[in-house]
N, CA, C and O atoms as CSV, one atom per row, in Angstrom:
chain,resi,resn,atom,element,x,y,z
A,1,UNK,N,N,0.828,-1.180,0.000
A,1,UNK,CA,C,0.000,0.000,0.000
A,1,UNK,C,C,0.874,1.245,0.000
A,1,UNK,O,O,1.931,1.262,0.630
A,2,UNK,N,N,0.408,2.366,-0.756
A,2,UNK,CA,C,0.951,3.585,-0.358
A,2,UNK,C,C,0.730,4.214,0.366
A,2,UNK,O,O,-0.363,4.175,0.930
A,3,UNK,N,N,2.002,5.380,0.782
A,3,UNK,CA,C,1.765,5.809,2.584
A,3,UNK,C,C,0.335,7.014,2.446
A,3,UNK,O,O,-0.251,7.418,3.450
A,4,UNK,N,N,-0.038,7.445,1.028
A,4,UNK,CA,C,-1.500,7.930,0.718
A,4,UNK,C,C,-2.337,7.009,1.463
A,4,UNK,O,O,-2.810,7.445,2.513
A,5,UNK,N,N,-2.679,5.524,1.038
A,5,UNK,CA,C,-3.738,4.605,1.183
A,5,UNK,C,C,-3.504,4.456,3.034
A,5,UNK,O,O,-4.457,4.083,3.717
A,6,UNK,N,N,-2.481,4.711,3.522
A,6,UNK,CA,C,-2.441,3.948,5.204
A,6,UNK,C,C,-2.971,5.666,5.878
A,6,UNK,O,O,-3.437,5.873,6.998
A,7,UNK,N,N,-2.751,6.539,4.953
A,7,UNK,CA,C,-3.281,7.547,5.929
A,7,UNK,C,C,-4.723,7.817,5.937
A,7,UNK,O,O,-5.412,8.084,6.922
A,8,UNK,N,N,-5.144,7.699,4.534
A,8,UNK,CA,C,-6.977,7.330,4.411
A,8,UNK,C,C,-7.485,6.382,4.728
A,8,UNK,O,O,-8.704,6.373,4.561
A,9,UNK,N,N,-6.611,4.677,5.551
A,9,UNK,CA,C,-7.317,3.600,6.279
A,9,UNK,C,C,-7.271,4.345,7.244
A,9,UNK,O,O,-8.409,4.665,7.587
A,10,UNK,N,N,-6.157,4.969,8.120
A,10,UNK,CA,C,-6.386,5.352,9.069
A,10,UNK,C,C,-7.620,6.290,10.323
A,10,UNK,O,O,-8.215,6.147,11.391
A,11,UNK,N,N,-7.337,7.445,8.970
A,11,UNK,CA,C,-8.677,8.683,8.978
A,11,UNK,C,C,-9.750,8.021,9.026
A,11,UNK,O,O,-10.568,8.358,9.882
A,12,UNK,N,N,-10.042,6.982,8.202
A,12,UNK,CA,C,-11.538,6.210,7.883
A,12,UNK,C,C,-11.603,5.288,9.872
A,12,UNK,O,O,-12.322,5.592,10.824
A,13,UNK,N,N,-10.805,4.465,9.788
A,13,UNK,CA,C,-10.410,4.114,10.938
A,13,UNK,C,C,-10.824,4.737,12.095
A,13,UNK,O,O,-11.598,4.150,12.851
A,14,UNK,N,N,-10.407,5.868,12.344
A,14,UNK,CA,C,-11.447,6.890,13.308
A,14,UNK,C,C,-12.256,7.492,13.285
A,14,UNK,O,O,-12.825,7.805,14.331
A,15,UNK,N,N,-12.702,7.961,11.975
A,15,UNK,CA,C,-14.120,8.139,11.904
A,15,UNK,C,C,-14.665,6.892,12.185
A,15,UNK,O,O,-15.234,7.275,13.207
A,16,UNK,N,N,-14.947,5.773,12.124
A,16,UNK,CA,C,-15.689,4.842,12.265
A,16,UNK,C,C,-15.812,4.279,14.009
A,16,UNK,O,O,-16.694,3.696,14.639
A,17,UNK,N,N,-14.301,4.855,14.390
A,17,UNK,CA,C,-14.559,4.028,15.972
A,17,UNK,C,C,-15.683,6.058,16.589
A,17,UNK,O,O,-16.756,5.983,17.188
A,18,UNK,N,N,-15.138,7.247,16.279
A,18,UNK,CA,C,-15.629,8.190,16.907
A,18,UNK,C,C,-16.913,8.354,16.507
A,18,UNK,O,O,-17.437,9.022,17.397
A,19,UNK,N,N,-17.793,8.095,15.581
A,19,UNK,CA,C,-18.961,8.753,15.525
A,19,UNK,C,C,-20.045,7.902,16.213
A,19,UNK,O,O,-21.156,8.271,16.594
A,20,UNK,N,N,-19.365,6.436,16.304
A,20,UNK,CA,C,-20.819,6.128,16.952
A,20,UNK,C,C,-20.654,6.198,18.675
A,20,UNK,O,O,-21.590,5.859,19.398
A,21,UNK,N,N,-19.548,6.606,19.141
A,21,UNK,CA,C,-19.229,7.033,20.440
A,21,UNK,C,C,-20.379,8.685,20.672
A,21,UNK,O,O,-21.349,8.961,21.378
A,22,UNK,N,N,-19.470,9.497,19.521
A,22,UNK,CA,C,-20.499,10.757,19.766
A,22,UNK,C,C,-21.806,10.674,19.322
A,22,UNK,O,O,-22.727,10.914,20.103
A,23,UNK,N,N,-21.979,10.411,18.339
A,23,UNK,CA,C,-23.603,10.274,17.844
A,23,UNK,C,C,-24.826,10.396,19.361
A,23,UNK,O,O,-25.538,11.314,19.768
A,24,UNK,N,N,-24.569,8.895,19.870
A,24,UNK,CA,C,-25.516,9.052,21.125
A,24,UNK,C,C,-25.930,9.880,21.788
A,24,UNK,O,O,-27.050,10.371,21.927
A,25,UNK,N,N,-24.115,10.205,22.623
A,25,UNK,CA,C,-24.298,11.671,23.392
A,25,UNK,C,C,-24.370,13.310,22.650
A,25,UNK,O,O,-24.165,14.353,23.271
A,26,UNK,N,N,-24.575,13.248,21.778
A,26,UNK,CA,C,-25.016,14.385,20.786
A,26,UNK,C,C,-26.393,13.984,20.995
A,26,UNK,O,O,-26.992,14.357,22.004
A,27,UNK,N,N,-27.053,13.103,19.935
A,27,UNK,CA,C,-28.572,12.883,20.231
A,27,UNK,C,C,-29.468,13.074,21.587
A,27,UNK,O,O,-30.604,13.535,21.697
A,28,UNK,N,N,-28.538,12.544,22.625
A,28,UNK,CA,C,-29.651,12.823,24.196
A,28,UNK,C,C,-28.751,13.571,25.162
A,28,UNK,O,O,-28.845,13.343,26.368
A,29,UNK,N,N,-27.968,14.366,24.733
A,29,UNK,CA,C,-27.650,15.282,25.727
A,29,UNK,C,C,-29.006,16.155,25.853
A,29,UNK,O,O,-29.377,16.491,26.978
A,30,UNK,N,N,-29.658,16.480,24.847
A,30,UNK,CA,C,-31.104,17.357,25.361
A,30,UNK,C,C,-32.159,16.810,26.055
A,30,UNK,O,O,-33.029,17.241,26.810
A,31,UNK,N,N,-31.774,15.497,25.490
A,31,UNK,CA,C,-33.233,14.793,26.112
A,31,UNK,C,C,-33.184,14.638,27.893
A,31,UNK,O,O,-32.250,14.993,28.612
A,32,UNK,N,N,-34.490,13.996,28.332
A,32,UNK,CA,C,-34.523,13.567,29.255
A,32,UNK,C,C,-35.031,12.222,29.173
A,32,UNK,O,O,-36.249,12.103,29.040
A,33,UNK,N,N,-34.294,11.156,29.230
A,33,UNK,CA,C,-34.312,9.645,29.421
A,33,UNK,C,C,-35.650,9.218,30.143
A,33,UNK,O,O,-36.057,9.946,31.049
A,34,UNK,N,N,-36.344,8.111,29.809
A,34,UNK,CA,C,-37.099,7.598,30.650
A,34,UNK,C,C,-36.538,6.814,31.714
A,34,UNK,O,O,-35.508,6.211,31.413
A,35,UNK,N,N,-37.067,6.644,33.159
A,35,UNK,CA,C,-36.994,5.851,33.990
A,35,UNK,C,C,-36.285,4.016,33.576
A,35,UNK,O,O,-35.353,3.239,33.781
A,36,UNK,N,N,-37.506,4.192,32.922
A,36,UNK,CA,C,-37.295,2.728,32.316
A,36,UNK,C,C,-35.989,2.471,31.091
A,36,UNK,O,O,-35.447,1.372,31.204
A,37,UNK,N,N,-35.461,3.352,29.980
A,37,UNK,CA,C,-34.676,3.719,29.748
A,37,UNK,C,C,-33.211,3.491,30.339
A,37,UNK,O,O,-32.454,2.583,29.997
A,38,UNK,N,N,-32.947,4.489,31.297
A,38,UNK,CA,C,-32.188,4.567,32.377
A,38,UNK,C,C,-31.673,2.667,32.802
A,38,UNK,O,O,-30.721,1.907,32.623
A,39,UNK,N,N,-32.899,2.669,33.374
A,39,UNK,CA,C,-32.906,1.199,33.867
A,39,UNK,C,C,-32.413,0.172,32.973
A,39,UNK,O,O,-31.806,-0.649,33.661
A,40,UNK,N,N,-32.399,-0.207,31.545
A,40,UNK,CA,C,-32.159,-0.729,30.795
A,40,UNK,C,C,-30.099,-0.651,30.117
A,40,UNK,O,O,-29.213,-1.498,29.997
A,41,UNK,N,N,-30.203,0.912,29.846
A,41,UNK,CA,C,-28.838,1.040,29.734
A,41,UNK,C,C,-27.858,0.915,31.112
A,41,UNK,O,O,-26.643,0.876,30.917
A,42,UNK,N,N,-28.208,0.872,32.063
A,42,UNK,CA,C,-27.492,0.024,33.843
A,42,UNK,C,C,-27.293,-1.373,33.358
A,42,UNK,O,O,-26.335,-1.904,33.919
A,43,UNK,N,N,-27.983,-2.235,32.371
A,43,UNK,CA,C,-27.764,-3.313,32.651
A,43,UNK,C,C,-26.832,-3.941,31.219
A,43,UNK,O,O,-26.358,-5.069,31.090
A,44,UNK,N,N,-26.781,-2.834,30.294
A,44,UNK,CA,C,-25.605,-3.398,29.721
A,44,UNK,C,C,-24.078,-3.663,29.724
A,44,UNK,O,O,-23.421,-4.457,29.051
A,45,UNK,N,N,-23.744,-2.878,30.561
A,45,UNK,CA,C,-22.360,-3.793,30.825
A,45,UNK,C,C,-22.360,-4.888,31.872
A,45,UNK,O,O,-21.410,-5.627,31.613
A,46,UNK,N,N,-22.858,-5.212,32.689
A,46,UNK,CA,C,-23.497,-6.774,33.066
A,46,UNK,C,C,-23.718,-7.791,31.544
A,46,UNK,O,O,-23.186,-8.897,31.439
A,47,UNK,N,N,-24.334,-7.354,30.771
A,47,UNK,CA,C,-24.731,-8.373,29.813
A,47,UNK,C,C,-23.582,-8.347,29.271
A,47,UNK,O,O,-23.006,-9.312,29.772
A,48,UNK,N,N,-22.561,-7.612,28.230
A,48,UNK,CA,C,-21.624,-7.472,27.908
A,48,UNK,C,C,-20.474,-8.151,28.489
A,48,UNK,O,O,-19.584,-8.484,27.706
A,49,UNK,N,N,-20.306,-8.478,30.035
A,49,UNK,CA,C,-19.145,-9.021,30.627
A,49,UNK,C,C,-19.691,-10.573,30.814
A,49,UNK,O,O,-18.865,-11.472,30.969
A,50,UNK,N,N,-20.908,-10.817,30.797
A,50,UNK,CA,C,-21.412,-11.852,30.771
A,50,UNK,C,C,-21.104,-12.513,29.337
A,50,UNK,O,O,-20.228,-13.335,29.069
A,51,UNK,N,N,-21.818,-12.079,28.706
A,51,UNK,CA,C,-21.219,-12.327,27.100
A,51,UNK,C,C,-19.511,-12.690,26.776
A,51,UNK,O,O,-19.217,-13.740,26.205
A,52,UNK,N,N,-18.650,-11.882,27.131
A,52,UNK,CA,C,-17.261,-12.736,27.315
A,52,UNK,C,C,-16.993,-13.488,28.036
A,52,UNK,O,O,-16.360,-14.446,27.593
A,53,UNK,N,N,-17.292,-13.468,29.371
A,53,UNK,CA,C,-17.008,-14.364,30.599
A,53,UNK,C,C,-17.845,-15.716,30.265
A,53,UNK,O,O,-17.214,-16.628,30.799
A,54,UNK,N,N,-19.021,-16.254,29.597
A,54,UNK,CA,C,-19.535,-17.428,30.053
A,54,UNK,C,C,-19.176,-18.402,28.729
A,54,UNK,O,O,-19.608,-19.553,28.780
A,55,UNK,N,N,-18.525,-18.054,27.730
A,55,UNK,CA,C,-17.967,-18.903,26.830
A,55,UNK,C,C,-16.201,-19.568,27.502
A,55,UNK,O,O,-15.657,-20.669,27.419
A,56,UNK,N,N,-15.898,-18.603,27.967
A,56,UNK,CA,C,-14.511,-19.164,28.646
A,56,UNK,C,C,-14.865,-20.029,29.969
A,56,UNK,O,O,-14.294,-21.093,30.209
A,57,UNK,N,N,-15.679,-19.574,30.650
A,57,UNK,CA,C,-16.142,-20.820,31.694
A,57,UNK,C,C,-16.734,-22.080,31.434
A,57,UNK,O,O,-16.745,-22.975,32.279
A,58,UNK,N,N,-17.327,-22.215,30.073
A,58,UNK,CA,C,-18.154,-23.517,29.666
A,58,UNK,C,C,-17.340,-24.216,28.817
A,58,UNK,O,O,-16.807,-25.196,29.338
A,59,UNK,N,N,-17.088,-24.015,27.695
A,59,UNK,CA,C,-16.241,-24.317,26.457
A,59,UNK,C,C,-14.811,-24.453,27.029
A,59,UNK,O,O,-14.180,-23.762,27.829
A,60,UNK,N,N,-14.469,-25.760,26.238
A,60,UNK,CA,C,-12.683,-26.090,26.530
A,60,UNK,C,C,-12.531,-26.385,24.928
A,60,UNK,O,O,-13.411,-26.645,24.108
A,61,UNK,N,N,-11.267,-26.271,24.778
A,61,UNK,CA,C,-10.034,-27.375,23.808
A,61,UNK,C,C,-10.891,-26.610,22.565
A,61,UNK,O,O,-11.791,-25.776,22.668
A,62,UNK,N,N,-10.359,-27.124,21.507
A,62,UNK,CA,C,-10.773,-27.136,20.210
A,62,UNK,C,C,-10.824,-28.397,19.378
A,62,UNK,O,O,-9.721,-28.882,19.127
A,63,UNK,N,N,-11.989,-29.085,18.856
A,63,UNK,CA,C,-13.471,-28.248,18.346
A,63,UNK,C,C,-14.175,-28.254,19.696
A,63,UNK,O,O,-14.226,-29.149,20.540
A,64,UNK,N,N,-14.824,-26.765,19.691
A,64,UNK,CA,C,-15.378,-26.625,21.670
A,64,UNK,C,C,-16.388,-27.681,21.712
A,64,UNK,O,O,-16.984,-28.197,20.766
A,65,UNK,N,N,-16.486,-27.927,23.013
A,65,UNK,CA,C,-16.773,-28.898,23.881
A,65,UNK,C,C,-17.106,-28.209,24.927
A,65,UNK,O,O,-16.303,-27.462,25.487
A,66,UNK,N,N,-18.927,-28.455,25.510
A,66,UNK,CA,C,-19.213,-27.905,26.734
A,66,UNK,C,C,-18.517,-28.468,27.550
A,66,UNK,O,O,-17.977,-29.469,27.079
A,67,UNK,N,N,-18.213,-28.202,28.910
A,67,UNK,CA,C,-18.414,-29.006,29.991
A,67,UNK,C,C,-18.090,-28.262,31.669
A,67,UNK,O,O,-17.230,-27.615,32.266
A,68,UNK,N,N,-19.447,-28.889,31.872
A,68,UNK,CA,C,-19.592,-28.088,33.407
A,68,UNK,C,C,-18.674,-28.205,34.663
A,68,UNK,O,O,-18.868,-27.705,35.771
A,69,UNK,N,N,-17.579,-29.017,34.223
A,69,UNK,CA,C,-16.607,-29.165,35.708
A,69,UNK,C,C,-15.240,-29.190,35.390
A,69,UNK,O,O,-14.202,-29.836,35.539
A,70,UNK,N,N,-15.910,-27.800,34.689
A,70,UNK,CA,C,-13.780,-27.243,34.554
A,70,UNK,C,C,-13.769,-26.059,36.245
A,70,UNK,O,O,-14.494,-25.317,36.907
A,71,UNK,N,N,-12.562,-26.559,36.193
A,71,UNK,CA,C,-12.612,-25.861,37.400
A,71,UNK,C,C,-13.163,-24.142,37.369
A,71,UNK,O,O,-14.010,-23.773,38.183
A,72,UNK,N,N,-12.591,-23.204,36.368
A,72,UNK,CA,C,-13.061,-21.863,35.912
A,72,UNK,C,C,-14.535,-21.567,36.379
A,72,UNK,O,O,-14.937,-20.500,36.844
A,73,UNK,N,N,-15.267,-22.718,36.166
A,73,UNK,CA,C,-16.451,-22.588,36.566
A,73,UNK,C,C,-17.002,-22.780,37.844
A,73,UNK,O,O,-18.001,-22.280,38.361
A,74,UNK,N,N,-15.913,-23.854,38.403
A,74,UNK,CA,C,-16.775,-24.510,39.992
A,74,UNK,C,C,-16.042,-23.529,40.833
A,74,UNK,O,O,-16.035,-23.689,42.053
A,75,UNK,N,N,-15.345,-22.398,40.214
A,75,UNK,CA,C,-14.937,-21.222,41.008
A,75,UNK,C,C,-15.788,-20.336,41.058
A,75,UNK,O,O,-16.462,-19.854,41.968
A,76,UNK,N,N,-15.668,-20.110,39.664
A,76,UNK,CA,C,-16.637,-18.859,39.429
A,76,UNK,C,C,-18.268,-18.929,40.198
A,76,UNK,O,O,-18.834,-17.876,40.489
A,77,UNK,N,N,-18.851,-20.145,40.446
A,77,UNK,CA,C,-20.125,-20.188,40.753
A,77,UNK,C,C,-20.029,-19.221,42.396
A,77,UNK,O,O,-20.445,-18.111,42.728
A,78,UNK,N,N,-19.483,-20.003,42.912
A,78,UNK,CA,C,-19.100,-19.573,44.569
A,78,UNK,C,C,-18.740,-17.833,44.807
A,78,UNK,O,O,-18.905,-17.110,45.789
A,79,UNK,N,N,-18.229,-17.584,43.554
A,79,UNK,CA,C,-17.596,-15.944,43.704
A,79,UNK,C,C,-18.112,-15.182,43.509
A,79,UNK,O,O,-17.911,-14.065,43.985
A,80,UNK,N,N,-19.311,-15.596,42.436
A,80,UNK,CA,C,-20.445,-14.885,41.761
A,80,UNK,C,C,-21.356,-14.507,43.349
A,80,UNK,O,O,-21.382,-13.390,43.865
A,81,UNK,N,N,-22.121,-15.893,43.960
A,81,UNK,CA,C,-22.548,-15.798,44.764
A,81,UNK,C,C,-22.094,-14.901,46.402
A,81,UNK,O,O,-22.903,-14.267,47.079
A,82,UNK,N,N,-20.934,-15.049,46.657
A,82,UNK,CA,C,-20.649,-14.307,47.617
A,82,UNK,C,C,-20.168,-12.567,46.882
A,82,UNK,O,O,-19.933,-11.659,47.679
A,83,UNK,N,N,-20.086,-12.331,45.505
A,83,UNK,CA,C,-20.484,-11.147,45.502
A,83,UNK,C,C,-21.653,-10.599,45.422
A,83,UNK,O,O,-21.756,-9.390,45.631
A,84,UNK,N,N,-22.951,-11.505,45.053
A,84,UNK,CA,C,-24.314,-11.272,45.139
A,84,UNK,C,C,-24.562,-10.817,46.945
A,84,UNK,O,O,-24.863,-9.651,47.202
A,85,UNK,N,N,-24.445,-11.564,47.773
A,85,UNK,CA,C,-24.555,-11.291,49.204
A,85,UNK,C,C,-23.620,-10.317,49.678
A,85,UNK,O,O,-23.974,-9.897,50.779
A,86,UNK,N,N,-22.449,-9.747,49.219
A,86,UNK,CA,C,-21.728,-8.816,50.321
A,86,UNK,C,C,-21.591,-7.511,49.506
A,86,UNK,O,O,-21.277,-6.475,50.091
A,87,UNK,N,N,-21.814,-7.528,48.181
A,87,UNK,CA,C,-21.351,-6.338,47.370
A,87,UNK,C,C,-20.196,-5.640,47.301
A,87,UNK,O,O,-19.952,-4.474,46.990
A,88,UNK,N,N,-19.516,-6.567,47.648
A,88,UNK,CA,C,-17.910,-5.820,47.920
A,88,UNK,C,C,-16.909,-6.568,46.866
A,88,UNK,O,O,-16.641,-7.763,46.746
A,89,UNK,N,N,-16.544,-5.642,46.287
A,89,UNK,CA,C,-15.608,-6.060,44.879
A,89,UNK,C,C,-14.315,-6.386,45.390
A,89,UNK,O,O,-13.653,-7.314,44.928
A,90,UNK,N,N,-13.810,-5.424,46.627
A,90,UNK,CA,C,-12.128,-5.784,46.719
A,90,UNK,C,C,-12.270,-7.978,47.123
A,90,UNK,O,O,-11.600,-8.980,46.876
A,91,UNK,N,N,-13.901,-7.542,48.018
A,91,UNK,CA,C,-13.673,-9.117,48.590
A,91,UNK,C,C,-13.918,-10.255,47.281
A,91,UNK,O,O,-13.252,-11.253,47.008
A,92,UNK,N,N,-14.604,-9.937,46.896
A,92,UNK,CA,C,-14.930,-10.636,46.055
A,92,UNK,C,C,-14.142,-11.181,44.812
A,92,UNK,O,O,-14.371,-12.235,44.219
A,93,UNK,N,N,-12.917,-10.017,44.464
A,93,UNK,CA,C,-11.609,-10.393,44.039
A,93,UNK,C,C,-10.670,-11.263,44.954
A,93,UNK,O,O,-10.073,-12.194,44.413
A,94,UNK,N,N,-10.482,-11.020,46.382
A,94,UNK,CA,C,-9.924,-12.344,47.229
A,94,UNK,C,C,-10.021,-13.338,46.894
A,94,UNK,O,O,-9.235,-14.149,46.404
A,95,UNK,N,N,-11.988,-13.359,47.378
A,95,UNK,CA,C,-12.228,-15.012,47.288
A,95,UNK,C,C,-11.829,-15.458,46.038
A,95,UNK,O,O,-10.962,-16.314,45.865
A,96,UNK,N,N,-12.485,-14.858,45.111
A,96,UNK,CA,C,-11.789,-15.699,43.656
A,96,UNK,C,C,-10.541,-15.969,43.169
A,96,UNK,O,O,-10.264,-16.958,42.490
A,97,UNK,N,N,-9.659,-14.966,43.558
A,97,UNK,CA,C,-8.423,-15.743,43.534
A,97,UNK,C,C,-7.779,-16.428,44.710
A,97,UNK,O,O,-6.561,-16.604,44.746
A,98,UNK,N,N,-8.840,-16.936,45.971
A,98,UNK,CA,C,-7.986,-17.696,46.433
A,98,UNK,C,C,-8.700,-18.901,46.224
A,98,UNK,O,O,-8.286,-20.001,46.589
A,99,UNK,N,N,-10.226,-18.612,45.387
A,99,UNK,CA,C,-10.655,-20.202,45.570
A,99,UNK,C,C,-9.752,-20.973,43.882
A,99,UNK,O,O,-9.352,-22.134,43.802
A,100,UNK,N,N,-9.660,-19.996,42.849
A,100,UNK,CA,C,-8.825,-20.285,42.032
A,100,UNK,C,C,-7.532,-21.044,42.085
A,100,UNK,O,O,-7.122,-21.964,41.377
A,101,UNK,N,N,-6.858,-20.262,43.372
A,101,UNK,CA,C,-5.601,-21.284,43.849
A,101,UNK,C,C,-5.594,-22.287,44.446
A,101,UNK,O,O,-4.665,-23.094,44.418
A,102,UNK,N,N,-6.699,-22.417,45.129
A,102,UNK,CA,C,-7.244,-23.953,45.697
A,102,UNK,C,C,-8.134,-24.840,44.552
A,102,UNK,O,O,-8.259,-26.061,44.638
A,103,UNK,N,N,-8.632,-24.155,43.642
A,103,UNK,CA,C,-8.743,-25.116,42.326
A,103,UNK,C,C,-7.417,-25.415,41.589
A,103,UNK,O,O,-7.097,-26.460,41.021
A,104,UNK,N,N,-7.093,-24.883,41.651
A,104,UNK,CA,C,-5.143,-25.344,40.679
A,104,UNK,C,C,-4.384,-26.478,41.700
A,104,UNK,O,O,-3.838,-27.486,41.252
A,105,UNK,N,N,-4.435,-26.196,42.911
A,105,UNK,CA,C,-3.927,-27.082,43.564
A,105,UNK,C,C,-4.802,-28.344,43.711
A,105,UNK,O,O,-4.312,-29.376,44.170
A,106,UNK,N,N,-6.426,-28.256,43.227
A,106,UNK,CA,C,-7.146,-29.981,43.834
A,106,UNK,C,C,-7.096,-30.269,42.215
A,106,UNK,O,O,-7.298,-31.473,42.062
A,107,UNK,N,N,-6.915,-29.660,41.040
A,107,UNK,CA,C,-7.377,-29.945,39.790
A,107,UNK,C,C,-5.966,-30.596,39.299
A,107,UNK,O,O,-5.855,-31.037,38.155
């Protein structure tokens, strides 16, 4: 390619990652959001981390293969849960990496 063509992938390149960043907040900076609205965009980055996180906990090896008792998972269940009950992230990073190290050591 010529160093013309890498500077117009480039330019194109950021226009494409910046406008749909601004677009949104251009469109509803005037507005006022519904309740329900509101409520809905809270729960997409939950779905989003869910969406990466539950293919690496289920799926092993290649060609994937479910299976429910890789350890990744018989961790993750327990960590999930005691961050559901205490809401505390520093703890909730502990437990998981110490029940992680006690899965490496029984696995």
């Amino acid at each position: 390619m010529l160093e013309r063509d890498y500077i117009i992938l480039v330019f194109a390149m950021g226009i494409v990652t910046y406008v749909p960043r601004w677009a949104p907040l251009y469109l509803l900076t005037s507005r006022r959001l519904s309740e329900g609205m509101i409520e809905w965009l809270d729960l997409i980055p939950a779905a989003i981390l869910s969406a990466l996180l539950l293919p690496a906990l289920l799926l092993s090896a290649e060609p994937r293969q479910m299976s429910l008792l890789r350890p990744e998972l018989l961790v993750a269940v327990p960590t999930f849960l005691f961050a559901l009950k205490t809401k505390s992230l520093g703890g909730t990073v502990v437990v998981g990496m110490m029940l992680y190290w006690l899965a490496g050591r029984i696995f």
